[in-house]
C-alpha positions as CSV (number, residue, x, y, z in Angstrom):
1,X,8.9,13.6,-11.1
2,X,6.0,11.7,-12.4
3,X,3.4,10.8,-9.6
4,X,3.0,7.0,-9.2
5,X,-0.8,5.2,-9.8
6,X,-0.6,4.7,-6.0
7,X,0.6,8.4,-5.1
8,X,-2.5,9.8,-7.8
9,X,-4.8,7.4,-5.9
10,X,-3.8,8.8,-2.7
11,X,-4.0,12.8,-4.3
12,X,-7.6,11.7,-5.5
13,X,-8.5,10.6,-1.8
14,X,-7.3,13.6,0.1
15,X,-9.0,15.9,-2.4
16,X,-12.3,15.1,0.5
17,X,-11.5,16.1,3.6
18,X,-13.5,14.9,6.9
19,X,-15.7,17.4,8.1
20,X,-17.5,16.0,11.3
21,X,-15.3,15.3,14.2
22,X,-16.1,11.8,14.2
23,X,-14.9,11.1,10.8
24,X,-11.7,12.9,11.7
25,X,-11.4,10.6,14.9
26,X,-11.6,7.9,12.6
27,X,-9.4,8.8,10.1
28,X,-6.3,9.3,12.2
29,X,-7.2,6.3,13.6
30,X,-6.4,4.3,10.6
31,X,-3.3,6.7,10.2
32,X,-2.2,5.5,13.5
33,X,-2.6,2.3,13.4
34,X,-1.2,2.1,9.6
35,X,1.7,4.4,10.1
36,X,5.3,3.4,10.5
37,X,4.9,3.8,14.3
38,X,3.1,4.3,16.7
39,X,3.5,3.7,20.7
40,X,4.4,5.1,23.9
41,X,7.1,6.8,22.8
42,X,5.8,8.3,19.9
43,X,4.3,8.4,16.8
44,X,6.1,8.1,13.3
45,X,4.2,8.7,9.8
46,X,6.5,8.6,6.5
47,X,4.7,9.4,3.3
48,X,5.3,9.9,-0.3
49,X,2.3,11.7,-0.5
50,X,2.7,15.5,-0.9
51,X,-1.5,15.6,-0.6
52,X,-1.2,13.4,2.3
53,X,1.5,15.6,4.0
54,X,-0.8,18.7,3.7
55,X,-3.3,17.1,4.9
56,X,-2.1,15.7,8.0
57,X,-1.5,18.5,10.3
58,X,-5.2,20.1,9.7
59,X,-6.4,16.5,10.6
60,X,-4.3,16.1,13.8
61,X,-5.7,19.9,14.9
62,X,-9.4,18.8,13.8
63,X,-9.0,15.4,15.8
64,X,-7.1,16.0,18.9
65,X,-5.8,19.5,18.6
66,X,-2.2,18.9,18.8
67,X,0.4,19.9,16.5
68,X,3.5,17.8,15.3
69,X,6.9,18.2,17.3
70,X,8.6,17.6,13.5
71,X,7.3,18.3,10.0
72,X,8.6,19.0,7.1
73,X,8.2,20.9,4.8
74,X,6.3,20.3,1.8
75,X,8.2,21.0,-1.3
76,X,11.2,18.9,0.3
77,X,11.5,16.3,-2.3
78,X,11.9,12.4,-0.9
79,X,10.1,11.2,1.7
80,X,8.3,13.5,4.3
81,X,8.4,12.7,8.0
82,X,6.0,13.6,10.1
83,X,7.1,13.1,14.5
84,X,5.3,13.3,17.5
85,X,7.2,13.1,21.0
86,X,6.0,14.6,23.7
87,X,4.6,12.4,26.3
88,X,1.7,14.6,27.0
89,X,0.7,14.7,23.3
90,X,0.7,10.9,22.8
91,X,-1.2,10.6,25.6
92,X,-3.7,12.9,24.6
93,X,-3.6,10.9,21.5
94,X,-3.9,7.2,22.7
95,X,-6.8,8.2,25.5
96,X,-8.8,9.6,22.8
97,X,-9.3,5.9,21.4
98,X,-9.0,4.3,25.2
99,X,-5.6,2.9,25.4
100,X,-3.1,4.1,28.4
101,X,0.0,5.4,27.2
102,X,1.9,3.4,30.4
103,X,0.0,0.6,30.7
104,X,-1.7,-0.3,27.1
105,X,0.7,-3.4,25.1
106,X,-0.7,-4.0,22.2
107,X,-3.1,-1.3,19.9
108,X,-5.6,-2.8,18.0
109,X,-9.4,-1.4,16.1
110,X,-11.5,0.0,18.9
111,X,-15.3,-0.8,17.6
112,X,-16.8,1.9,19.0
113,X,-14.6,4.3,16.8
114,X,-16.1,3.2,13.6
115,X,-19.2,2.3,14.8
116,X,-21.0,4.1,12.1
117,X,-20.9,3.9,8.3
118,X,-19.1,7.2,7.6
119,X,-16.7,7.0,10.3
120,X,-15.6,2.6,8.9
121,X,-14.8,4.5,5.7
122,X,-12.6,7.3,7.2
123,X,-10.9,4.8,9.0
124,X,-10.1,2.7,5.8
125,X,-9.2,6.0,4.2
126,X,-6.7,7.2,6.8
127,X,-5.3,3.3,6.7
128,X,-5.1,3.6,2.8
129,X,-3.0,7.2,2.9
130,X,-0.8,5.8,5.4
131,X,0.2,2.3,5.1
132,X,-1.7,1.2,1.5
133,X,-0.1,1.1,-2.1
134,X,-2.1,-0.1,-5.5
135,X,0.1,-1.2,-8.3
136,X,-0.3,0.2,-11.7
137,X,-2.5,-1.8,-13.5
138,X,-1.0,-2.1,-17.1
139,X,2.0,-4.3,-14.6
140,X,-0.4,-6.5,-12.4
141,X,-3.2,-5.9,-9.8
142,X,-2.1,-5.9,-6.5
143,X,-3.4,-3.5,-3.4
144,X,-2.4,-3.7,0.0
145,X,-2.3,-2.1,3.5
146,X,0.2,-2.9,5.5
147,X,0.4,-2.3,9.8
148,X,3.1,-3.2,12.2
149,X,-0.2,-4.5,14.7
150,X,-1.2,-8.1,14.5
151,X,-4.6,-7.4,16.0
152,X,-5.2,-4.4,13.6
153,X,-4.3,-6.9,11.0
154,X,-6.8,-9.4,12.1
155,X,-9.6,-7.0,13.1
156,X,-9.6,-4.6,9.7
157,X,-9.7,-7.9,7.5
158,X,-13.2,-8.6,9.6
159,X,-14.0,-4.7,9.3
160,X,-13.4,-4.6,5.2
161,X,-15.9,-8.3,4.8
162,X,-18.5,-6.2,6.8
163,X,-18.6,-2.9,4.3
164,X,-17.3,-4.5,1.3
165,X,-18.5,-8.1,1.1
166,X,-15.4,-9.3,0.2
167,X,-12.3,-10.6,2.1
168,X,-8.6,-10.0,1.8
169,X,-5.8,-11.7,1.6
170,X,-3.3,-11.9,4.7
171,X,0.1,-12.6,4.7
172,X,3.2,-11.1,7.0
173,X,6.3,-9.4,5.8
174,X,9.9,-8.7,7.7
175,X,7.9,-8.4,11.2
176,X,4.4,-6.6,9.6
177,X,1.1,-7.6,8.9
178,X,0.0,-7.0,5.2
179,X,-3.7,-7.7,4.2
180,X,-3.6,-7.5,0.4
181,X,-5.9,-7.9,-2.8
182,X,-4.9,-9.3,-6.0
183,X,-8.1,-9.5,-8.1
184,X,-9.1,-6.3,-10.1
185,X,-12.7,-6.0,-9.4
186,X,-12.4,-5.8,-5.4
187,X,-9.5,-3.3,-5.9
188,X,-11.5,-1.3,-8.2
189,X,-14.5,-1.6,-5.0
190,X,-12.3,-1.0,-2.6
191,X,-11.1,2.3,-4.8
192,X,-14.6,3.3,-5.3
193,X,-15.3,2.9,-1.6
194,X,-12.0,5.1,-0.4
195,X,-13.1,8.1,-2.6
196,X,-10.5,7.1,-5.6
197,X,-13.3,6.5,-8.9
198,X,-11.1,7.7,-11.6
199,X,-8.1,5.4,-10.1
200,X,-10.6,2.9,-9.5
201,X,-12.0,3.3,-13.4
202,X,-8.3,3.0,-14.6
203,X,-8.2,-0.7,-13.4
204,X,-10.9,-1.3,-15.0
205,X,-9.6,0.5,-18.2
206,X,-6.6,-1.7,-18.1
207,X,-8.5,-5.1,-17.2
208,X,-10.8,-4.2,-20.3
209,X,-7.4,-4.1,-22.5
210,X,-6.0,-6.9,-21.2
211,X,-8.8,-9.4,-21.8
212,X,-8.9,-7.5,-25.3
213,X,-5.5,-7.8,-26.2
214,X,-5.8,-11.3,-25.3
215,X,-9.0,-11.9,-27.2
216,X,-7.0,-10.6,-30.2
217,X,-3.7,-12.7,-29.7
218,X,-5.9,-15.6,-29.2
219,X,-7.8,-14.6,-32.9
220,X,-4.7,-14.3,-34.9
221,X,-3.3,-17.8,-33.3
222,X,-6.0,-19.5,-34.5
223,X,-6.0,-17.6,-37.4
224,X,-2.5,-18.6,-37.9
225,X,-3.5,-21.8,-37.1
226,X,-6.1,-22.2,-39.5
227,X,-3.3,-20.9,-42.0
228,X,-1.6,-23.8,-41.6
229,X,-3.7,-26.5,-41.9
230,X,-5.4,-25.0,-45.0
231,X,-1.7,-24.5,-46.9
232,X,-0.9,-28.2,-45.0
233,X,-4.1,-29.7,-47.3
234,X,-3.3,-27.5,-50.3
235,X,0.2,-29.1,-50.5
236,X,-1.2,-32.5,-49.6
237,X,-3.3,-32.3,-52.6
238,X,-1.1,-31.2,-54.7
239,X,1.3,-33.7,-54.1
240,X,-1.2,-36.0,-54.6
241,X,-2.6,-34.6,-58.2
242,X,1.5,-35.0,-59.0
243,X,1.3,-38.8,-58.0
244,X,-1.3,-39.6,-60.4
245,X,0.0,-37.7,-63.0
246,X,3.3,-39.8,-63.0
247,X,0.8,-42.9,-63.0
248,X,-0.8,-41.9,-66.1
249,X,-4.0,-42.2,-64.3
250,X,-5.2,-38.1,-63.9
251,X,-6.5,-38.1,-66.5
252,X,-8.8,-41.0,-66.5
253,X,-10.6,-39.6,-63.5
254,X,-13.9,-39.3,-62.7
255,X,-15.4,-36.0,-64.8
256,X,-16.3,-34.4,-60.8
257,X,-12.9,-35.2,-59.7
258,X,-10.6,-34.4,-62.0
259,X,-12.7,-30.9,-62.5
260,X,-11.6,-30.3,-58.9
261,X,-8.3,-31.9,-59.8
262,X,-7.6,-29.0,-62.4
263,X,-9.1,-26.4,-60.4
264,X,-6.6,-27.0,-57.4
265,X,-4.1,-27.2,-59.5
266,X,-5.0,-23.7,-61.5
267,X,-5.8,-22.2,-57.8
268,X,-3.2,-23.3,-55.2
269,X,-3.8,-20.7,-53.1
270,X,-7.1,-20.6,-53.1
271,X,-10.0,-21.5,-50.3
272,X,-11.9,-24.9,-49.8
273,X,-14.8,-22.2,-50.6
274,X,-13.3,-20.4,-53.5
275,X,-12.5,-23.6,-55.3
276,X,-16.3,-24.8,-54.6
277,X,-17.6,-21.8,-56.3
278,X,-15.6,-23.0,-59.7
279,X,-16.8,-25.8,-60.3
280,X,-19.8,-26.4,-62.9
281,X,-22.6,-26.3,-61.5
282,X,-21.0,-24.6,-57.9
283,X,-21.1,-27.0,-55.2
284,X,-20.7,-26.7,-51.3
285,X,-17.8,-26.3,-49.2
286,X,-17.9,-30.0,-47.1
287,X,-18.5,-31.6,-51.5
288,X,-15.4,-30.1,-52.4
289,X,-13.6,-31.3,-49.6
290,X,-14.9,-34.5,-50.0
291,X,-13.5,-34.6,-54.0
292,X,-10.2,-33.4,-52.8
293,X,-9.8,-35.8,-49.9
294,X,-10.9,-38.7,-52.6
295,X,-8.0,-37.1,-55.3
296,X,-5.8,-38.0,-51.7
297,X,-6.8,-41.2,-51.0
298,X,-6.9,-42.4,-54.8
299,X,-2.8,-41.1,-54.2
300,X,-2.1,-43.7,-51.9
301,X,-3.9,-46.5,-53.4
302,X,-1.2,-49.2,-54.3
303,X,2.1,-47.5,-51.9
């Protein structure tokens, strides 16, 4: 099965794995708070993500050194599942980042965690892997991260403005809290920032087409455009060179205008330009449109 931009954003992100303790703290942290549960009765992760799902046990042992109760096995196609449920493990778990496993209500970013520069993008990369998605590009641009914790909502939108400059965009879905961007150069930053540069280059890859298709499709409308009005006057004036025909007056034009006259006539397809370039001596573009609007107006005299 084809991987998904999203799941080849995620591959590209577990391809660097934490290597100080800190950073692994941090990491799970956003995992935890990102996953599909987490609380004192366990702890629930469901990923897509075959890269992710290797991953995540060798983090767990490099964070807290615990294993998972249930884990499945790689190659199983569908969603993987990843469980913890003994008591003594998600305490171990939840005192690491001082919470109480009996007594804590609510989970939300504890500052000292990601206190340092290394250990806010672990944190944002663990989040990512287990609660963010990224459409593809050529569709739309649209990123999110999604957590079932209103105060991890509210405290990682204040935590992305501090290393990224930029805020997202909050909004809540079926009882979660989703924080999402829609604009392609802070999900390309944000990309950059997680460890994802050749996901982050393909936004930009398709933002580039886009605004060149568009540059085109807007060329050949106005090219079309252009089209129109130019066959519009061609008919225009030969309609009117017909008109003075029936009158007997053509040819008593002037000598100027009924060269033009006959030139129109003898060229109907041709450009304001071309037609200029006939006459004896050659005049400019805006002269011959001036004889030509005169032939139109000379038309209507008398209606």
């Amino acid at each position: 099965m084809a991987i998904s931009f999203s799941g080849a954003a995620k591959a590209e992100i577990c391809r660097s794995f934490p290597q100080k303790h800190c950073c692994a703290l941090s990491q799970a942290f956003g995992v935890l708070l990102f996953c599909n549960s987490c609380n004192r009765d366990g702890i629930r992760i469901i990923t897509e993500s075959r890269e992710f799902a290797q991953i995540l046990p060798k983090l767990f042992k490099k964070a807290f050194g615990v294993t998972f109760d249930l884990q499945p096995e790689t190659e199983t196609s569908g969603k993987l599942v990843f469980q913890i449920t003994d008591p003594e493990k998600v305490s171990v778990i939840m005192e690491t980042y001082g919470f109480s496993r009996d007594n804590t209500l609510a989970l939300h970013v504890n500052l000292p965690v990601v206190e340092h520069e290394c250990c806010r993008n672990s944190f944002l990369r663990g989040a990512f892997l287990a609660g963010g998605s990224v459409t593809d590009p050529v569709k739309g641009y649209h990123m999110e991260l999604t957590t079932t914790h209103a105060s991890v909502s509210r405290e990682t939108f204040a935590l992305m403005d501090e290393v990224l400059a930029f805020y997202p965009k909050l909004a809540s879905r079926g009882g979660n809290h989703v924080l999402y961007l829609k604009q392609s150069e802070q999900i390309s930053d944000l990309l950059t920032y997680l460890g994802a540069p050749i996901a982050a280059m393909g936004i930009m890859e398709a933002r580039l087409e886009k605004e060149l298709n568009n540059k085109v499709n807007r060329r050949c409308n106005c090219d079309d455009a252009n089209t129109s009005k130019v066959v519009e006057a061609a008919q225009e004036q030969l309609n009117a060179i017909r008109i003075l025909k029936e009158r007997g007056s053509f040819e008593h034009l002037p000598a100027k205008l009924l060269q033009a006259a006959k030139a129109r006539e003898e060229n109907p397809a041709s450009s304001l330009s071309e037609l200029a370039a006939m006459m004896e001596p050659a005049i400019s573009k805006p002269a011959m449109n001036h004889r030509l609007k005169k032939l139109v107006e000379l038309s209507k005299e008398g209606e």
